[in-house]
C-alpha positions as CSV (number, residue, x, y, z in Angstrom):
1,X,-4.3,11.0,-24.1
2,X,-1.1,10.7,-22.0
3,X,-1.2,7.7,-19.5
4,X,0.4,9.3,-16.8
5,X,-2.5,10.2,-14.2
6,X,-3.4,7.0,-14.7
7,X,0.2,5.6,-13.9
8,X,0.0,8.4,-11.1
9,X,-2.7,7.0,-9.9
10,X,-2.4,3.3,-9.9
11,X,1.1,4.4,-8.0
12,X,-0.8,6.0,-4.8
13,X,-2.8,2.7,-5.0
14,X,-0.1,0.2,-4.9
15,X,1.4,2.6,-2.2
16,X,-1.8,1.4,0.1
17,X,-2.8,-1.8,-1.3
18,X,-0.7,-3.5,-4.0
19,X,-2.7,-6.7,-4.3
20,X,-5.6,-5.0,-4.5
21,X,-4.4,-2.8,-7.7
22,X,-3.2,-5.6,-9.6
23,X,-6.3,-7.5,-8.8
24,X,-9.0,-5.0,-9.8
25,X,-7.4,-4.4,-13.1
26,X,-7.1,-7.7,-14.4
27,X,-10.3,-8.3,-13.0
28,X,-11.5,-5.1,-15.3
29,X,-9.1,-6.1,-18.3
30,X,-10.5,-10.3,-17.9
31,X,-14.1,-9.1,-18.0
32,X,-13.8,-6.8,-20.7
33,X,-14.3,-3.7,-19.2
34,X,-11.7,-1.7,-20.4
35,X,-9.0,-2.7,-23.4
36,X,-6.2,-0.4,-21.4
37,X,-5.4,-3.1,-19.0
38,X,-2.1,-5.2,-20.3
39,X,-2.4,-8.8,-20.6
40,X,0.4,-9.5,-17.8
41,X,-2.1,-8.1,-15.7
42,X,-4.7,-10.5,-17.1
43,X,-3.0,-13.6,-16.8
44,X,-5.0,-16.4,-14.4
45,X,-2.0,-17.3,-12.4
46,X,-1.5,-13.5,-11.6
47,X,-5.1,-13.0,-10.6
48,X,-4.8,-16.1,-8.5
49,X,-1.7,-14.6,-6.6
50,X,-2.9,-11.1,-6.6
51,X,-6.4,-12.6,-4.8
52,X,-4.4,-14.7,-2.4
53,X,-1.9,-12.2,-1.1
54,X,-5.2,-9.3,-1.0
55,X,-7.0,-11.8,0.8
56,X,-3.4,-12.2,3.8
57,X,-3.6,-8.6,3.4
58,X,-7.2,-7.8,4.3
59,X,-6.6,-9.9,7.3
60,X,-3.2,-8.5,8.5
61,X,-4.0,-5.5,7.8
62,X,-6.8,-5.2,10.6
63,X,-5.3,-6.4,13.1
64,X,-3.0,-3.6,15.6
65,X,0.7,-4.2,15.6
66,X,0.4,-6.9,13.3
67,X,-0.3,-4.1,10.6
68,X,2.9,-2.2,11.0
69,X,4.8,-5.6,10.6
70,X,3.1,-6.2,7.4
71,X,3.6,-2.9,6.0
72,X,7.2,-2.9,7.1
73,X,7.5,-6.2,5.3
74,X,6.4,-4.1,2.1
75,X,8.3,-0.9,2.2
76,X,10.0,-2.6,-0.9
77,X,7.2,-4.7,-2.6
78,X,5.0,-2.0,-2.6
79,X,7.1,0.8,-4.4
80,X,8.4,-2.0,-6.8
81,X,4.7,-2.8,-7.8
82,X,3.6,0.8,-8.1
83,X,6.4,0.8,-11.0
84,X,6.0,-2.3,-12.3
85,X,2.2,-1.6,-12.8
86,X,3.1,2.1,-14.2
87,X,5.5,0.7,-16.8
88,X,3.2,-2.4,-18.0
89,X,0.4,0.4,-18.2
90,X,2.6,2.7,-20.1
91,X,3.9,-0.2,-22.6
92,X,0.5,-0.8,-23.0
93,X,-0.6,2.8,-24.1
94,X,2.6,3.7,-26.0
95,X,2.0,7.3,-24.5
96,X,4.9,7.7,-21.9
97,X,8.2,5.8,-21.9
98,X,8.1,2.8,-19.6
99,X,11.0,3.7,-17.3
100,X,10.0,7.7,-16.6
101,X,6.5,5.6,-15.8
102,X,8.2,3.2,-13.7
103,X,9.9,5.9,-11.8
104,X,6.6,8.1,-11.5
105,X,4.6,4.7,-10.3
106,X,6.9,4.0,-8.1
107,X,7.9,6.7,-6.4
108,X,4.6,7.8,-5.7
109,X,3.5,4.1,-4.5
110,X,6.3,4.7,-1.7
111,X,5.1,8.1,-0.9
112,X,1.8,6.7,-0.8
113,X,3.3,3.9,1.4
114,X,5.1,5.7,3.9
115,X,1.8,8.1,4.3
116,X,0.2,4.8,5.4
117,X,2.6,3.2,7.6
118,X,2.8,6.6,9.3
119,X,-0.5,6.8,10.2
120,X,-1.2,3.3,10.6
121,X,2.1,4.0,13.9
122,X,-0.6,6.5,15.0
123,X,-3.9,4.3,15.0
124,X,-1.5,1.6,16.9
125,X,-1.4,3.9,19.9
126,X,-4.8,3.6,20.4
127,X,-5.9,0.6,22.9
128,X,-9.1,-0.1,20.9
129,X,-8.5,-2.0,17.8
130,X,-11.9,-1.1,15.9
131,X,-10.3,2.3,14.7
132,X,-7.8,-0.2,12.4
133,X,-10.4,-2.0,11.1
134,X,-11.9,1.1,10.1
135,X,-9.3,2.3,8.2
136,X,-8.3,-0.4,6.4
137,X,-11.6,-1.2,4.9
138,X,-12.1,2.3,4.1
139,X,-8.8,1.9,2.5
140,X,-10.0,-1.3,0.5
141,X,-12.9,0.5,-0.5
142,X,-10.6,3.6,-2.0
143,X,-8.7,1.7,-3.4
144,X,-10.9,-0.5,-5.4
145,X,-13.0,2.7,-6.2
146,X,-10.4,4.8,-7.5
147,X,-8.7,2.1,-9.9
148,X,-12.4,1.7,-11.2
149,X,-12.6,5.3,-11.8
150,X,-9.0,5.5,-13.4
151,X,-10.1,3.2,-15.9
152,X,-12.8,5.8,-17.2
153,X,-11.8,9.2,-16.2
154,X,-8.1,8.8,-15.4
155,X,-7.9,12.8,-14.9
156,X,-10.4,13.4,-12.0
157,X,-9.0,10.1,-10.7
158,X,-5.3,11.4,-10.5
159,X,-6.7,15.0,-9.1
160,X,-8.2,12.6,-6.5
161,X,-5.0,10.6,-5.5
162,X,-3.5,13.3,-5.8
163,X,-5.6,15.3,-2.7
164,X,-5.8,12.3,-0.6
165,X,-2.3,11.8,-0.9
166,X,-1.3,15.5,0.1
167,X,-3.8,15.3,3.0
168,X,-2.2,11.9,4.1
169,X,1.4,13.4,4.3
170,X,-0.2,16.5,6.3
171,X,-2.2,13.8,8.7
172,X,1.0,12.1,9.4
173,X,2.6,15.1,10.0
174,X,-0.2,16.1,12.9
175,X,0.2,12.4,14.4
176,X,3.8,12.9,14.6
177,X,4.0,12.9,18.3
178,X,1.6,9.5,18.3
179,X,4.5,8.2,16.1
180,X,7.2,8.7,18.5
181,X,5.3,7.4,20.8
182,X,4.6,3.9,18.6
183,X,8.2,3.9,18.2
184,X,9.4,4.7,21.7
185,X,6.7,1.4,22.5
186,X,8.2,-1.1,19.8
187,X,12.1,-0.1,21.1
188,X,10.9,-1.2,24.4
189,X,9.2,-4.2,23.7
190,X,12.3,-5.1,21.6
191,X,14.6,-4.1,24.6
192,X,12.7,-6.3,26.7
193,X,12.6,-9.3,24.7
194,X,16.3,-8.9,24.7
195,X,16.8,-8.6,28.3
196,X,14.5,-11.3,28.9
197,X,16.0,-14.0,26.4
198,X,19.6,-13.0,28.1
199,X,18.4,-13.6,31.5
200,X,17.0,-16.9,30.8
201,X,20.2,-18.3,29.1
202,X,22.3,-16.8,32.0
203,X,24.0,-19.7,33.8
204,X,22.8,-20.0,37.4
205,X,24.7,-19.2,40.3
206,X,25.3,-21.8,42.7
């Protein structure tokens, strides 16, 4: 069987949660619970770095504002993992040349990423900070679901991502306004910092 929904998959993942991906398949290659999973993914000192970062993530990731940051800090890492992950996976199976999976993983890990960022603007104008919380656990949980399913029935999986991630681009399209208005919010605060840090270094009058 071709490896490509599970490359497509493990793409959307990385898009939402990068450290979590890498994690849960070494975690499932380690244990022995599938034989698909490379040994790069497998290595101890990945696992350790891939639990580490998940574990910064989890927090950051929960907490308003500070989310956006972190997912702006990953607009990069993100897609670069998605294809990293979707050519070690395709090496692996011999089923799909590594580059085209590269280019599949990681294209749709910055899809995937963008979808989140999007609507993570949206949550952001919302004074209450439980709704974040919220969706990032329920983002953790898909995540770590859906990798788990890959490994078995990569097909359904893929159809899954695939849903979720056209319903994503659709949500951020219907929070656009809520976007503007997270980015109208951060040009201010931006433009007040500058005003404020020119105002104090201004010489005084006398």
């Amino acid at each position: 069987m071709s490896v490509l929904p599970l490359v497509f998959t493990s793409g959307w993942a990385s898009g939402i949660n990068a450290y979590a991906v890498v994690l849960m398949f070494g975690v499932l290659g380690a244990t022995g619970v599938s034989d698909q999973v490379p040994q790069a993914l497998q290595r101890p000192d990945v696992l350790i770095a891939a639990g580490v970062f998940f574990l910064c993530e989890a927090v950051a990731d929960k907490v308003p504002y500070v989310d956006s940051i972190w997912d702006s800090v990953h607009t990069v890492i993100r897609p670069v993992a998605g294809a990293v992950v979707a050519a070690l996976l395709a090496g692996e199976s011999g089923s799909l040349p590594e580059l085209a999976a590269g280019a599949v993983g990681g294209s749709t890990a910055l899809i995937s990423h963008l979808v989140k960022a999007g609507t993570r603007m949206a949550i952001n104008t919302s004074p209450e900070p439980f709704s974040n919380i919220a969706v990032s656990v329920a983002e953790d949980l898909g995540v770590a679901g859906i990798i788990s399913f890959a490994v078995f029935n990569p097909v359904a999986a893929a159809v899954i991502a695939g849903t979720l991630l056209v319903l994503g681009i659709v949500t951020v399209l219907f929070l656009a306004s809520r976007i503007r208005r997270f980015l109208r919010r951060r040009a201010q605060r931006r433009e007040e910092k500058r005003t404020g840090a020119v105002g104090a270094h201004r010489a005084p009058d006398w």
